[in-house]
C-alpha positions as CSV (number, residue, x, y, z in Angstrom):
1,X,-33.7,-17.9,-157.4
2,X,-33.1,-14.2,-156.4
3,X,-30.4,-13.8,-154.2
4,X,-30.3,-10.1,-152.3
5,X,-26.8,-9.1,-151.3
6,X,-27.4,-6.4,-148.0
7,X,-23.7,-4.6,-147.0
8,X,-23.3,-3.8,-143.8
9,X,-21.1,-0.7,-142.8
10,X,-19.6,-1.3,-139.5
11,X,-18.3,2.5,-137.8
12,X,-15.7,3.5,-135.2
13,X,-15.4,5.5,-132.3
14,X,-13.4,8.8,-133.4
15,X,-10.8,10.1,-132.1
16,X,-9.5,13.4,-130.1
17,X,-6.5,15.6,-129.5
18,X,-6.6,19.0,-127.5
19,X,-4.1,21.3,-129.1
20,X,-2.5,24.4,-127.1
21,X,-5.0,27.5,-126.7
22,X,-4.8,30.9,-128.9
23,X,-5.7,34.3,-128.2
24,X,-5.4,34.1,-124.6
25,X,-6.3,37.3,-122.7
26,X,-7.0,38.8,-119.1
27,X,-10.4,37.2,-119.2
28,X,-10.6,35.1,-122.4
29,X,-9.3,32.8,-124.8
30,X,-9.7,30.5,-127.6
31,X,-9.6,26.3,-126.8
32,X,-8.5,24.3,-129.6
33,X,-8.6,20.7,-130.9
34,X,-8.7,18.1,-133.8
35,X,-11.2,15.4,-134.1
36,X,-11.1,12.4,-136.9
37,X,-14.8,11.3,-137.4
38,X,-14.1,8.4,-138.7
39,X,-16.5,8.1,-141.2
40,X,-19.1,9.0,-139.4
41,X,-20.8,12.6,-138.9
42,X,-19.0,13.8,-135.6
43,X,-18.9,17.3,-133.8
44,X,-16.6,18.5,-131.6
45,X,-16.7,20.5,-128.2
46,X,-14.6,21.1,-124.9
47,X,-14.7,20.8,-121.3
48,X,-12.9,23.4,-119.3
49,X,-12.2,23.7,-115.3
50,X,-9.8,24.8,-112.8
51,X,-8.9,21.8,-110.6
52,X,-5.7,20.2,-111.5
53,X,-6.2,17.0,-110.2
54,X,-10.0,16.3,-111.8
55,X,-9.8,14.2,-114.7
56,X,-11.7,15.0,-117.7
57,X,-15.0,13.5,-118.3
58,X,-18.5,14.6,-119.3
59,X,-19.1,16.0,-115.6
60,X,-15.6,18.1,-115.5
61,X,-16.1,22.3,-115.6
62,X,-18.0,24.0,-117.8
63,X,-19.4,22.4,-121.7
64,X,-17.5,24.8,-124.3
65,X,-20.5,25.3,-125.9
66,X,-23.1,24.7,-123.6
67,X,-24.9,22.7,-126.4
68,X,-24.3,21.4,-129.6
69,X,-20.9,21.8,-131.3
70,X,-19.0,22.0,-134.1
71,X,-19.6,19.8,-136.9
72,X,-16.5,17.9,-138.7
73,X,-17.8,16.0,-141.1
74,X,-17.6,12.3,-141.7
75,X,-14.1,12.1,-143.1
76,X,-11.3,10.0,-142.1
77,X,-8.3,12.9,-141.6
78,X,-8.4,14.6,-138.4
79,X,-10.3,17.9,-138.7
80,X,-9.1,21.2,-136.7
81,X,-12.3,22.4,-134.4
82,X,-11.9,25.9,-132.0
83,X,-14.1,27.6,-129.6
84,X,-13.9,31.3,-127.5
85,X,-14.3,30.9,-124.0
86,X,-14.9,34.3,-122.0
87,X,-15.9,35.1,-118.7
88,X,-12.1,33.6,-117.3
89,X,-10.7,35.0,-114.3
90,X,-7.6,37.1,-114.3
91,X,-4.6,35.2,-112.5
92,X,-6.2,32.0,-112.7
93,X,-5.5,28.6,-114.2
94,X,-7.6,26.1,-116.5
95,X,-7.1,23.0,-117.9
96,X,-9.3,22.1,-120.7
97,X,-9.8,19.2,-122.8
98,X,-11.2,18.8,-126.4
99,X,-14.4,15.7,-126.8
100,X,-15.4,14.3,-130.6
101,X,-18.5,12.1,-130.8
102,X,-20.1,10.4,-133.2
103,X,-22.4,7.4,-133.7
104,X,-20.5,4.9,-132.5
105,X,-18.8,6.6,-129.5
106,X,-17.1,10.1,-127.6
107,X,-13.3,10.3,-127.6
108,X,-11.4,12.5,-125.4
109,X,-8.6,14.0,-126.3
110,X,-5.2,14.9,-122.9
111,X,-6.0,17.8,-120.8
112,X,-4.4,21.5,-121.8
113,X,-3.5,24.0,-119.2
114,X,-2.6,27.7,-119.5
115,X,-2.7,30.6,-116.6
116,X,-4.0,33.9,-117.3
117,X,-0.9,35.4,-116.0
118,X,2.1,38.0,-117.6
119,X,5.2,36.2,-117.6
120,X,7.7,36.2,-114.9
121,X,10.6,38.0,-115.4
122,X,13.8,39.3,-113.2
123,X,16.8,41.7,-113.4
124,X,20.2,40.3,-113.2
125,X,23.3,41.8,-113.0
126,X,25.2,42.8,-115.7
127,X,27.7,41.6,-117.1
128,X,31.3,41.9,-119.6
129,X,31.1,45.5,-118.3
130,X,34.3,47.6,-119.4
131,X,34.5,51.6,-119.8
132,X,32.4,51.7,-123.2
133,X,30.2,48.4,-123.1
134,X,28.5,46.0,-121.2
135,X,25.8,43.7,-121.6
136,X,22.2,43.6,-119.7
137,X,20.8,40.4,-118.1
138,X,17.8,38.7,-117.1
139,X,15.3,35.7,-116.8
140,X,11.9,35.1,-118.0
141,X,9.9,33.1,-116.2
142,X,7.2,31.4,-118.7
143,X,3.6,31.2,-118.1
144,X,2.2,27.9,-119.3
145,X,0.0,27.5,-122.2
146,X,0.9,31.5,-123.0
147,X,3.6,32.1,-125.1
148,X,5.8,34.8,-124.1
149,X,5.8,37.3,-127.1
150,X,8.6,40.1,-126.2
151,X,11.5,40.5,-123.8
152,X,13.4,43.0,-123.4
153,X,15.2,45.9,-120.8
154,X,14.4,49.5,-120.2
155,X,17.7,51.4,-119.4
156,X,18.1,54.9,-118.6
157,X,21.0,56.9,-116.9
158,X,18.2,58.2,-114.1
159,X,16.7,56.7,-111.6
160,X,13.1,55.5,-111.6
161,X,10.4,52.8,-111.7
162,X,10.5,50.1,-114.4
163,X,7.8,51.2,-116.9
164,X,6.7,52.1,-120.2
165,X,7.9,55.5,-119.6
166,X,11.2,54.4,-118.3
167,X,14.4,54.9,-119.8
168,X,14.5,53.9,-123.4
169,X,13.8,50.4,-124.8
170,X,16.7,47.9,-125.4
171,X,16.5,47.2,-128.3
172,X,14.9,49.4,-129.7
173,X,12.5,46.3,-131.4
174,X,11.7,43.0,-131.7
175,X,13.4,41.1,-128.6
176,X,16.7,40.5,-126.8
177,X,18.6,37.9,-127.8
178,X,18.6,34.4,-125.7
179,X,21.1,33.2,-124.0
180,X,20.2,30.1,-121.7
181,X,16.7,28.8,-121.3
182,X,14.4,31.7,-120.2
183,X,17.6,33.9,-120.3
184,X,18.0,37.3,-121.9
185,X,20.7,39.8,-122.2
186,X,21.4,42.8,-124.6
187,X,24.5,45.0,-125.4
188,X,24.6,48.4,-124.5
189,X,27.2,51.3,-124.9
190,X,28.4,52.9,-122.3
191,X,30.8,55.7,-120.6
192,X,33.2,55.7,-118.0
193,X,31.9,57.8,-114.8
194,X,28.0,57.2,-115.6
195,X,25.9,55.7,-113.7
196,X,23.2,53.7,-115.3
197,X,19.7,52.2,-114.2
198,X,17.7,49.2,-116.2
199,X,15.5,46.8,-116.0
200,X,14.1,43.7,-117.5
201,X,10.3,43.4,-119.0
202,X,8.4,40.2,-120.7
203,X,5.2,40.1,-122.4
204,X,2.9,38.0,-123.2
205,X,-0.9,38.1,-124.6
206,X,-2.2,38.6,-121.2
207,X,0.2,41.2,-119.8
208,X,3.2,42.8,-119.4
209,X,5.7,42.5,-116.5
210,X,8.7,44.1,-115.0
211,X,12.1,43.4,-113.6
212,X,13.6,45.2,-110.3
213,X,15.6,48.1,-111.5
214,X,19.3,47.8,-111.0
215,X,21.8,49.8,-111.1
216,X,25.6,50.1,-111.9
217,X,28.6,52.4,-112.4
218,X,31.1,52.4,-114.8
219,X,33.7,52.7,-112.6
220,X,36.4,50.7,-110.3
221,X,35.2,49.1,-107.1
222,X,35.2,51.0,-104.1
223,X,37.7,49.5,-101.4
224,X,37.4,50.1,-98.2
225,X,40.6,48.5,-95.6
226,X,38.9,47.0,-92.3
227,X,40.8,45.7,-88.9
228,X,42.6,42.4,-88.9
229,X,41.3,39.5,-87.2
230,X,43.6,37.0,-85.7
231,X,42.5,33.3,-84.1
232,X,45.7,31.4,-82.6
233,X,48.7,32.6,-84.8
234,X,46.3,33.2,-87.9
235,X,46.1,36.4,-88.9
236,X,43.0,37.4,-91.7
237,X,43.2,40.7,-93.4
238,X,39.7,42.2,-94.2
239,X,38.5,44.3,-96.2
240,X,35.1,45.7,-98.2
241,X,34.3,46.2,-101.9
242,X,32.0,47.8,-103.9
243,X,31.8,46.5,-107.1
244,X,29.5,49.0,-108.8
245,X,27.9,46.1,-110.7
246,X,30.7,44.5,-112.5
247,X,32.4,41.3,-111.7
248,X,35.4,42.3,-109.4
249,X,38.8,40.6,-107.9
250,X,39.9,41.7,-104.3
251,X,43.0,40.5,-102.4
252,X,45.8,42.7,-100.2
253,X,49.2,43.9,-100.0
254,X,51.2,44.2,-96.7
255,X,54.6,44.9,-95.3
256,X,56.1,46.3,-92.1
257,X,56.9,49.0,-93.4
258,X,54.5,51.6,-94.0
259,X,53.8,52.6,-97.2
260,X,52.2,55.5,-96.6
261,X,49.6,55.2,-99.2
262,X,48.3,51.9,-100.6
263,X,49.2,50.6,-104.1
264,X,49.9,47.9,-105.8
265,X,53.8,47.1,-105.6
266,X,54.6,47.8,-101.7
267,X,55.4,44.8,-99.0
268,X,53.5,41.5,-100.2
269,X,50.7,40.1,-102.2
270,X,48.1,38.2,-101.1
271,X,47.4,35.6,-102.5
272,X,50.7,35.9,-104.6
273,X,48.4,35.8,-107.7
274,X,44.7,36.1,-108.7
275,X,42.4,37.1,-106.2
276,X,39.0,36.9,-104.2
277,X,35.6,37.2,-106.1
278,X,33.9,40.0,-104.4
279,X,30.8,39.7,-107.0
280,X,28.7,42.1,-109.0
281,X,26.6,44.2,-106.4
282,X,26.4,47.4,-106.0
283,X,27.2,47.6,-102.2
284,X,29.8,46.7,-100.1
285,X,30.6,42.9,-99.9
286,X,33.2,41.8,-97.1
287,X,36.2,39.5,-98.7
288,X,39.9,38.8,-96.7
289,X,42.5,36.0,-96.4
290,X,44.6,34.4,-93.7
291,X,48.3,34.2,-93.3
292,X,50.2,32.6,-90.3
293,X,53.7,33.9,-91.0
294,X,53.8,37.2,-89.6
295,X,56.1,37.1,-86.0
296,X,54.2,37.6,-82.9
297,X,54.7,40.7,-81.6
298,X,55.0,42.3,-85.2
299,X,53.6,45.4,-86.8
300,X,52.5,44.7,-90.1
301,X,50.7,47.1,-92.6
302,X,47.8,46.1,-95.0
303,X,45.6,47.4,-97.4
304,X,43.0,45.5,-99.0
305,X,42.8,46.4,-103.2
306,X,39.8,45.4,-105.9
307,X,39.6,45.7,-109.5
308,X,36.9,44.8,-112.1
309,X,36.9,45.4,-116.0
310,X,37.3,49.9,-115.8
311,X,39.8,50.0,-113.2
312,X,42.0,49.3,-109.7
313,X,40.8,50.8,-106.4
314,X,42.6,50.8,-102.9
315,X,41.6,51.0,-99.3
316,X,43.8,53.0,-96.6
317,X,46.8,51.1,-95.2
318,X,45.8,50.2,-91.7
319,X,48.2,48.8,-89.0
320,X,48.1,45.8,-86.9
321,X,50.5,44.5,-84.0
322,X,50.4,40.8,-84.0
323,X,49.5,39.1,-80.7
324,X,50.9,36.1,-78.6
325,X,48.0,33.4,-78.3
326,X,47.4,31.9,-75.6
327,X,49.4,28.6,-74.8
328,X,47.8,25.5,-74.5
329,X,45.7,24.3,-71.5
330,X,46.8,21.0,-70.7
331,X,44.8,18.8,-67.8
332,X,45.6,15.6,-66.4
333,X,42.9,13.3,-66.0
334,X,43.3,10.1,-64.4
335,X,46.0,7.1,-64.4
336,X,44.2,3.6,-64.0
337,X,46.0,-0.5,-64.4
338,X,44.9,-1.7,-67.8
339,X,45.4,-5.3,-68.8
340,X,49.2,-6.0,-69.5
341,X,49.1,-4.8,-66.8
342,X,49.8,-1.7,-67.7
343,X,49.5,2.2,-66.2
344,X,47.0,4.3,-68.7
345,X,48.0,8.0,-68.3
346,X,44.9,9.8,-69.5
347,X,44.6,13.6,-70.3
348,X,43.2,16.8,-72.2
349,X,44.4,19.2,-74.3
350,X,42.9,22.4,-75.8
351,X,46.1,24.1,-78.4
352,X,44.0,27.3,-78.5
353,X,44.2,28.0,-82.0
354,X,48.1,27.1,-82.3
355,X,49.6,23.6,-83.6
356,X,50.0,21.6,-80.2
357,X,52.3,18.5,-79.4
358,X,51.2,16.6,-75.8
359,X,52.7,13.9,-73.7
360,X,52.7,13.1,-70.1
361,X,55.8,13.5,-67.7
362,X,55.8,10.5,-64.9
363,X,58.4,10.0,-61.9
364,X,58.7,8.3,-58.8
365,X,60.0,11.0,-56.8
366,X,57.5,13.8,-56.4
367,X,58.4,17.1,-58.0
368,X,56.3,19.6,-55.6
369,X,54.7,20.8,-58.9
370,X,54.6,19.9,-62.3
371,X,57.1,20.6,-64.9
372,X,58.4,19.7,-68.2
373,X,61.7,18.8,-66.9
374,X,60.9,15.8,-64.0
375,X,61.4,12.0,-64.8
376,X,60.3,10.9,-67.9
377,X,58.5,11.9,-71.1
378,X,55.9,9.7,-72.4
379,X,55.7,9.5,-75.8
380,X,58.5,10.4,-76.2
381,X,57.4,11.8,-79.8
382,X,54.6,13.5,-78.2
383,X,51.1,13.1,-79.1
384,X,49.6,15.6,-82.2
385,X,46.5,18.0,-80.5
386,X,46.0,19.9,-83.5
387,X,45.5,23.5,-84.0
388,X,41.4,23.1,-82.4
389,X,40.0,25.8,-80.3
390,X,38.0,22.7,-78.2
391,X,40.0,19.7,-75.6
392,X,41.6,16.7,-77.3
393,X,42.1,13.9,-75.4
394,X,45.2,11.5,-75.1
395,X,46.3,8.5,-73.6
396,X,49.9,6.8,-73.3
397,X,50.7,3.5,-71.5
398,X,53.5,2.6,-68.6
399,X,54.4,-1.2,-68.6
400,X,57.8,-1.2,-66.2
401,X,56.9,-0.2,-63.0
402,X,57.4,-1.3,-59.2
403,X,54.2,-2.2,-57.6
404,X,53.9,-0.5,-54.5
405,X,56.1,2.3,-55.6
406,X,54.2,5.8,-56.3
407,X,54.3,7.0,-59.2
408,X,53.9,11.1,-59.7
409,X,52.3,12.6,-62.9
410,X,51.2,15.5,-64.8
411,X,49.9,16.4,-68.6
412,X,51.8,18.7,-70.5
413,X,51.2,20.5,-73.4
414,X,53.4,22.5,-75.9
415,X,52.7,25.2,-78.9
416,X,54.8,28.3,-80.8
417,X,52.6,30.4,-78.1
418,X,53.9,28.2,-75.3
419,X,53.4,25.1,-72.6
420,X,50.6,23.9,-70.5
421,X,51.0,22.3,-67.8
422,X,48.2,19.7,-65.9
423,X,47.7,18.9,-62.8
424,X,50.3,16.9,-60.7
425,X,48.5,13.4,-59.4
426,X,49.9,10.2,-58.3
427,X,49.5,6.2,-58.1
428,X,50.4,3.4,-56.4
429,X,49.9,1.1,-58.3
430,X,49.7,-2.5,-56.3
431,X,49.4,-1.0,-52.9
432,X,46.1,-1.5,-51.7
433,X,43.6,-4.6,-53.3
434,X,40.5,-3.3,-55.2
435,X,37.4,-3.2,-53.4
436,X,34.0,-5.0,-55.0
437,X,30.7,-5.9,-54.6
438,X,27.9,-7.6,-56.0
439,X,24.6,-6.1,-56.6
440,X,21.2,-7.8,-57.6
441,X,20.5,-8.6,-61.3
442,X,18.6,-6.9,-62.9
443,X,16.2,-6.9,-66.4
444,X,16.0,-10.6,-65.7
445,X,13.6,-12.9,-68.5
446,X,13.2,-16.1,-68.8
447,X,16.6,-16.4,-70.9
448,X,18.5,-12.8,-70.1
449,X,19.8,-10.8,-67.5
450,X,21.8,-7.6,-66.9
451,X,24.8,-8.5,-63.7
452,X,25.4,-5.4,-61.6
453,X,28.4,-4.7,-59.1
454,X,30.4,-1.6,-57.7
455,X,34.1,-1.5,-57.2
456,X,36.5,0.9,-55.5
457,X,40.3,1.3,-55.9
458,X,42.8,4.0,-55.1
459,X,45.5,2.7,-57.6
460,X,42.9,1.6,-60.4
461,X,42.5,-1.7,-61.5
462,X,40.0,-4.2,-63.8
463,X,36.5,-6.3,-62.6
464,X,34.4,-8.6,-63.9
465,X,31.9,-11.5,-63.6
466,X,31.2,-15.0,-63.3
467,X,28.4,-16.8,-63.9
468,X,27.1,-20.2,-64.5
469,X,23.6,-22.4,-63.9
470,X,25.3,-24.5,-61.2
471,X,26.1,-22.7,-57.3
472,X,29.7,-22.2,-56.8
473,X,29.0,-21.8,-52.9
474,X,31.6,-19.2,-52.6
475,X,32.9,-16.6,-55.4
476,X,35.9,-17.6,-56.9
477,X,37.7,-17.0,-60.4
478,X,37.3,-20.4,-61.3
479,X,33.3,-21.6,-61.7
480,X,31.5,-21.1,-64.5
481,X,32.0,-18.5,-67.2
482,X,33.8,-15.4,-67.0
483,X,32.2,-12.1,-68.7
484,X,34.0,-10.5,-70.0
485,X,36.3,-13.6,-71.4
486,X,39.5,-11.4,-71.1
487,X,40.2,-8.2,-69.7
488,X,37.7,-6.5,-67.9
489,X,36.0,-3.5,-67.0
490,X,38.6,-0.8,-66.2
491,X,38.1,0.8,-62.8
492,X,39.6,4.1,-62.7
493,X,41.4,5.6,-59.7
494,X,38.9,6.8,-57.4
495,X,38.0,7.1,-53.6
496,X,34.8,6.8,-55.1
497,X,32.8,3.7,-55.8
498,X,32.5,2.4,-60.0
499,X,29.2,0.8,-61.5
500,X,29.7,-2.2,-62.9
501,X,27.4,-4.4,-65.2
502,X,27.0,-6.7,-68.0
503,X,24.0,-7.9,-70.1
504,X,23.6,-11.1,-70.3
505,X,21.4,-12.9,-73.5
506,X,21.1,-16.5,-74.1
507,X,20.6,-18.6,-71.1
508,X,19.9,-21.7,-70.3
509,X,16.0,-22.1,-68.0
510,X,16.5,-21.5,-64.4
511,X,18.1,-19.7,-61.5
512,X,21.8,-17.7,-62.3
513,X,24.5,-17.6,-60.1
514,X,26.8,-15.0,-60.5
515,X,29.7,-12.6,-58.4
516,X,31.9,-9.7,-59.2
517,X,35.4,-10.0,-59.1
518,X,38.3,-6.8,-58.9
519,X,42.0,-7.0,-59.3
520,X,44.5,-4.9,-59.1
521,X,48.8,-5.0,-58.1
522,X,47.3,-5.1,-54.6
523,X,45.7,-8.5,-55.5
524,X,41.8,-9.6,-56.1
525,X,38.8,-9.0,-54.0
526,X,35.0,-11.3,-54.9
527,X,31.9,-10.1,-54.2
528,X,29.3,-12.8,-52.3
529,X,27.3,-15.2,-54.8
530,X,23.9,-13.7,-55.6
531,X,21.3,-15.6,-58.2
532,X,18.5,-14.8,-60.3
533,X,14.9,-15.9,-59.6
């Protein structure tokens, strides 16, 4: 018997990788790849196209080349495969991805991108400036896909465009050293007085770009004194410095004396050590600082002072007479029975800049006016305001009183720049019985309902409601259930007439019956019974 033994060779789909692009110019570049075939013959092409969110497939851009492609054999290693691509559109961006087929399949290797685009690059300032060096600063800004190939500055002690013709090149080759990221920076030597001018550059295979020219003196800030400011009892110096480009320090010196010509041992400094960062421009930035310890009424003299790395500058003492603020504005609001029952002075006050203590001053002999010498202080602590430019408001609470006795008050308010004084009002508390009435409900539903009322007392006083499923016949303070349990809603003291409500959730089917009720010293007053649908 002959027996025929027939192998069978059973291939594989290859794979792909897309590998960064080379020789990227304005308008062309070169797309590169590997393919493994696999052991089977397999060639090799691209697909590029500029829409970042297509996927690549067989459909995507443009076939890199149109036909064909380049063969790799029938190996089992990967095999490096390239193609030019021209024709590309200055500015633009691709993405591109490499394809290997064979017999028994395509593979498709992740998407490149790359922009045909210089760098990015800006001009910082400079810094570790001192009379002989400094160093230059700046950021590239990458372009994907494009290596940058050369940074550097151009510096020159004229003014001008940044360029190839500008200044000389720093350093004279290769590129600046790194510092950061996409950060660059370079030493340079310099001398005291000059002015200097530079500018970053980055290159890449497409382009080159510049930096904004900047520019800097070797020399000590220039100061300039401005006008004080005061809010309240504050006092802020001001002032302006030039820092010619280097890092510089500002702060003041004052005194009330005047020193005829600042420097930097007269009166005061302030702050008693360090300073204020005024930055690295090159024009004026504003700086100051606040004290609160100079008398009112006071002439002071200040000068505001800066230094960086080269030297100390000073501004021109100016003089300032310190003003009295304004006192506080104190206002009485209102007086009303709270449960207790208690008197609840209410008031406002604004301490217009200045650390403010309030309380209220009550009596039951009028005073014609009010004072801060009449009957009694309540708290007798006082009440902290703050040092606000805006109305605080404050309450404080009378339990011992005579019903039926008035009862004179008035806000007061008290600062280093003074007292305020409210209005003088009075109560009786007890006197007259609050007024009340019962109003239809309303936003009524098969199991809620809002209970409305209005009540009117001179002397203040609380209201509130009952309710229940089952007609009381008359209001009283007895049926049902009260709302709310304790207390009540205040009503203040008014001639005029106060809302009253409450929302009601939870009820049983069928028709409400409900009243408002108001007390006061004078005694209680019910509304009539009203009920829901």
């Amino acid at each position: 018997m002959l027996l025929t033994l027939t192998t069978v060779l059973l291939g594989f789909a290859p794979s792909a990788t897309t590998t960064s692009p080379t020789s990227v110019a304005p308008t062309s570049a070169t797309l590169n790849g590997t393919g493994n075939p696999r052991q089977e013959a397999a060639t090799g092409h691209f697909r590029i196209y500029t829409s970042a969110s297509a996927a690549c497939s067989t459909s995507s851009g443009t076939r890199v080349p149109a036909t064909g492609g380049v063969a790799l054999g029938s190996g089992e290693t990967p095999v490096a495969f390239s193609q030019p691509v021209t024709g590309l559109t200055p500015g633009a961006s691709y993405w591109y991805c490499a394809f290997v087929t064979n017999a028994s399949g395509t593979a498709v290797g992740a998407a490149q991108t790359f922009t045909l685009s210089a760098p990015g690059v800006s001009t910082e300032p400079p810094f570790s400036v001192s009379g002989f060096m400094g160093r230059l600063a700046g950021n590239v800004h990458p372009v994907a896909g494009v290596p940058t190939t050369a940074s550097y500055f151009r510096f020159s002690t004229s003014a001008g465009a940044c360029g190839a013709a500008f200044g000389t090149r720093v350093p004279v080759s290769g590129n600046a050293p790194a510092s950061g990221i996409t950060g660059i920076q370079n030493p340079v030597t310099l001398a005291p007085g000059n002015t200097y001018w530079f500018c970053a550059v980055a290159e890449n295979s497409v382009g080159t770009s510049y930096g904004a020219v900047r520019s800097f003196t070797v020399a000590a800030p220039v100061v300039t004194t401005t006008a004080p400011t005061q809010v309240g009892i504050v006092v802020t110096f001001n002032g302006t410095a030039n820092a010619n480009g280097i890092a510089s320090t500002g702060w003041f010196r004052y005194s009330s004396l005047n020193p005829g010509a600042c420097n930097d041992t007269f009166g005061t400094r302030l702050p008693g050590s360090g300073g204020i960062a005024v930055g690295a421009e090159t024009s004026p930035a504003a700086f100051g600082t606040s004290i609160s310890s100079v008398a009112i009424g006071s002439t002071v003299w200040v000068c505001a002072i800066a230094s960086n790395s080269v030297g100390t500058a000073f501004g021109a003492p100016v003089s300032y007479v310190v003003q009295a603020p304004p006192p506080p504005v104190a206002v009485t609001s209102s007086a009303a029975l709270v449960d207790g029952p208690r008197i609840r002075f209410s008031a406002t006050a604004n301490a217009n800049g200045v650390a403010t203590t309030a309380w209220v001053r009550y009596s039951t002999s009028n005073p014609g006016a009010c004072n801060d010498t009449f009957g009694t202080r309540i708290p007798g602590f006082g009440v902290s305001i703050g040092s606000g430019n805006t109305p605080v408001g404050y309450s404080t609470d009378l339990s011992t009183f005579t019903p039926g006795v008035t009862i004179w008050f008035c806000a007061v308010a008290t600062s280093a720049a003074g007292t305020g004084l409210g209005q003088l009002y009075s109560i009786t508390p007890g006197a007259t019985a609050a007024g009340v009435m019962t109003l239809p409900a309303t936003d009524v539903t098969a199991s809620a309902a809002t209970l409305n009322g209005l009540a009117q007392a001179n002397n203040g006083g609380l209201a509130w409601f009952r309710y229940s499923s089952t007609d009381p016949g008359s209001c009283n303070d007895t049926f049902g259930t009260r709302v709310p349990a304790s207390g009540g809603i205040t009503i203040p003291v008014s001639q005029n007439a106060t809302a009253l409500s409450a929302a009601l959730a939870g009820l049983p089917p069928g028709p409400l019956y409900f009243c408002a009720i108001a007390s006061n010293e004078g005694g209680a007053s019910v509304g009539v019974v009203h009920h829901t649908p």
